[in-house]
C-alpha positions in Angstrom: 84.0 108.4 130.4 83.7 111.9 132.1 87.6 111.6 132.6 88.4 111.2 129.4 86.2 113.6 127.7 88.1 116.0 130.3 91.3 115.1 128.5 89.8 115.7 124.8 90.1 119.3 124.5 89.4 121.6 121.4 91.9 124.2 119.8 92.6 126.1 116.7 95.7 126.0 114.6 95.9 129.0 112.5 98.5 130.4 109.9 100.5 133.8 110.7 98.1 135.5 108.5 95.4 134.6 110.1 94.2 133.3 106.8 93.7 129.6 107.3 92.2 127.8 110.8 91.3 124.3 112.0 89.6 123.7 114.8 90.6 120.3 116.1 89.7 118.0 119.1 92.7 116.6 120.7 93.8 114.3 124.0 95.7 116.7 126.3 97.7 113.9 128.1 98.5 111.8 124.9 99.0 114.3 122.1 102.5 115.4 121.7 103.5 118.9 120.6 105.9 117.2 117.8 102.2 114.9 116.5 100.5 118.4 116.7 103.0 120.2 114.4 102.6 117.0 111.9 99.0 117.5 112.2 99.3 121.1 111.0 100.9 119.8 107.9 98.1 117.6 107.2 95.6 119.9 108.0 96.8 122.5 105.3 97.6 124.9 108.6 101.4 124.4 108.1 103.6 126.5 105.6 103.7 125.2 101.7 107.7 124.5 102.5 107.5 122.5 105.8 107.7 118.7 105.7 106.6 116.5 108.7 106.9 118.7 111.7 110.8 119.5 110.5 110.9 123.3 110.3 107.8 124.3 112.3 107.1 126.5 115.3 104.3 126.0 117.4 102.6 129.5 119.7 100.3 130.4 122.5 99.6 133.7 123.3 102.8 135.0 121.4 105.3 132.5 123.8 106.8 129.8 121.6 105.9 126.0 122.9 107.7 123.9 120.2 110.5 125.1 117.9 111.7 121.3 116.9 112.5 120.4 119.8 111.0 119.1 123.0 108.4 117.4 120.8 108.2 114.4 123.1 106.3 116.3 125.7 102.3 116.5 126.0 100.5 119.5 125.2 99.1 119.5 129.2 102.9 120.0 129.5 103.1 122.6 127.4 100.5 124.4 129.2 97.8 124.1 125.8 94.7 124.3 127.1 91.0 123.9 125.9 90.2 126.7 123.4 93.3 128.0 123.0 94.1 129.5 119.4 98.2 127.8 118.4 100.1 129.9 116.1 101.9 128.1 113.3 104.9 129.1 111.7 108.3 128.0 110.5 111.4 129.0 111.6 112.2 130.2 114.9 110.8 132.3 116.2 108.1 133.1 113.4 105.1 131.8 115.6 105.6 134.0 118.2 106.6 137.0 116.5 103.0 137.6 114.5 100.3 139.4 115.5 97.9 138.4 113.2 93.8 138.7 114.7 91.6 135.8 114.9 90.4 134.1 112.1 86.8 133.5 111.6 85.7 130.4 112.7 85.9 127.7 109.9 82.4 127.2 108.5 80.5 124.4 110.2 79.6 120.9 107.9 76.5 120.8 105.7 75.4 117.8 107.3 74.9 119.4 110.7 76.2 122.4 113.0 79.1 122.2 115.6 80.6 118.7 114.1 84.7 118.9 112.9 85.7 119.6 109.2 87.6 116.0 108.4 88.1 117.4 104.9 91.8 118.2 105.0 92.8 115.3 106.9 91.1 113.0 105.1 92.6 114.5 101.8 95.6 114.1 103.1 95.0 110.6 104.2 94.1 109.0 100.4 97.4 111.7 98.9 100.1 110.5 101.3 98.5 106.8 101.1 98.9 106.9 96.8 102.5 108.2 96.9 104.0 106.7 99.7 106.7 104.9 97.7 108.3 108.6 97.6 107.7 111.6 99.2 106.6 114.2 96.7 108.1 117.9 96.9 105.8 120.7 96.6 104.0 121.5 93.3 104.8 124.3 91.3 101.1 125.4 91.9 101.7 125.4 96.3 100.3 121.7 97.0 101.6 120.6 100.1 103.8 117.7 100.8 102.0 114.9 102.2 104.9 113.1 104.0 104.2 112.9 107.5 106.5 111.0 109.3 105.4 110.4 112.3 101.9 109.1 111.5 102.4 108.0 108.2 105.1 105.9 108.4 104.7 104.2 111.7 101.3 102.9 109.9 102.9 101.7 106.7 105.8 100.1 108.5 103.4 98.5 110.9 101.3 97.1 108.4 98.4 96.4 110.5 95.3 98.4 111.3 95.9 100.9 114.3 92.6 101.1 116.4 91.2 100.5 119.8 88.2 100.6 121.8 85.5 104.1 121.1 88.4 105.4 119.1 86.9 108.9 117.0 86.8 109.2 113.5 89.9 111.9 113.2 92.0 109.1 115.1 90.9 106.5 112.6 92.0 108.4 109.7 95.5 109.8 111.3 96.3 106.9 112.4 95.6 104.8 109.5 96.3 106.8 106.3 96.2 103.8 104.0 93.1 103.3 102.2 93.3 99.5 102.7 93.6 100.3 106.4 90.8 102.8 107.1 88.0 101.3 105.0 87.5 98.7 106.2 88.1 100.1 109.5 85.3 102.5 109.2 82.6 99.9 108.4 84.2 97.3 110.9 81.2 95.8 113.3 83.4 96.8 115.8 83.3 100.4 115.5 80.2 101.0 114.7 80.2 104.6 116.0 83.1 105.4 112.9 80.5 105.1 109.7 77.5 107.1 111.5 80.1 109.7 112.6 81.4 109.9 108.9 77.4 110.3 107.9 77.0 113.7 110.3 79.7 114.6 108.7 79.8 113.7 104.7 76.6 111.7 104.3 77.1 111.4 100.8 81.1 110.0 101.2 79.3 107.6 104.0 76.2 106.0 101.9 78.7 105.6 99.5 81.5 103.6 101.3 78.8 101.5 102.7 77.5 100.3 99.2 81.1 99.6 97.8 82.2 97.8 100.9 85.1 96.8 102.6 86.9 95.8 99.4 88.7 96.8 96.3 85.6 99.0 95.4 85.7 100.8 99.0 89.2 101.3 98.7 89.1 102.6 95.1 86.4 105.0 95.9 88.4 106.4 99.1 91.1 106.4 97.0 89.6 108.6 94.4 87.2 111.1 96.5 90.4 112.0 98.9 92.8 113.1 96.2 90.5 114.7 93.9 89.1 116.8 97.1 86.2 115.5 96.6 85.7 115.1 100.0 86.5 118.6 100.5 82.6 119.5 99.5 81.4 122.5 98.1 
């Protein structure tokens, strides 16, 4: 156990503005730097116009780790370390040329201090889930484009539940961004750690899913709370 909570190790993606942050936990040795610029999409990190990790630069301390390619490699190989702050841009060379300063930290969950902020990821969990028949462009308002290709649609294609043993609640979610996938994976007897890390986080989202169940209902009301943001929280 001490060995793997070595390998977890926390980092910020941030916009070139410095405007928007995510602090995220993430597995050194099994995260890949092409999965990381996906998750910056999800997140809401990524720029309005990028789709899937196509188009995306990746940053440390202004020298430019991922420009589209070498996404296969880990980000231990790419020298990303705990609390390091990744720069996220699109283009070459976009990352690394912004100096933008820190961005406050991103404000901790009602629920309890120091916990993550699943709100973007899970709202883009229940929007990529309803429109994955086709993948929608960008809004005339700035949403983002939910199509993630390398999460979504290895789940989809699958069509089975990805999980395994003490997984976390931000792996359940990426990995299964179907409704009819998650819920009941969240209240599943066999990760019984998923549901009470949902309550530190969104107590109200949780006591909910538990009455509605595993079901249609549960299902409907992920549905529903992710792409109305009402997840998201005040």
């Amino acid at each position: 156990m001490s060995d793997q909570n070595k390998d977890e190790i926390s980092i910020t993606l941030t916009d070139p503005s410095g405007a928007v942050a995510e602090s995220i936990v993430v597995s050194s040795s099994a995260t890949t730097l092409e999965e990381l610029a996906s998750l910056s999409v999800a997140l809401g990190v990524a720029p309005e116009s990028s789709s899937g990790s196509n188009g995306i630069t990746l940053a440390v301390d202004g020298k430019v780790v991922y420009d589209g390619s070498g996404g296969e490699r880990t980000l231990g190989d790419a020298g990303v370390g705990a609390g390091d702050m990744v720069l996220v841009g699109s283009g070459r060379g976009t990352a690394s040329a912004s100096t933008a300063a820190p961005p406050a930290p991103a404000p901790a969950p009602a629920a309890g201090g120091g916990g993550l902020d699943f709100s973007a990821l899970l709202a883009s969990a229940g929007a990529s889930a309803s429109t994955s028949a086709a993948a929608p462009a960008p809004d005339a308002g700035g949403g983002l484009s939910f199509n993630i290709a390398g999460l979504e649609m290895a789940a989809s294609a699958a069509q089975r539940t990805v999980e395994w043993p003490g997984m976390s609640l931000d792996d359940a979610i990426a990995q299964n961004p179907n409704p009819a996938r998650v819920v009941p994976l969240l209240l599943s007897p066999n990760h019984p750690n998923l549901i009470k890390e949902l309550n530190y986080h969104n107590p109200a989202l949780a006591a909910k899913l538990r009455s509605a169940g595993p079901g249609e209902a549960g299902i409907k009301l992920w549905r529903e709370e992710t792409i109305r943001g009402g997840i998201a929280g005040a």
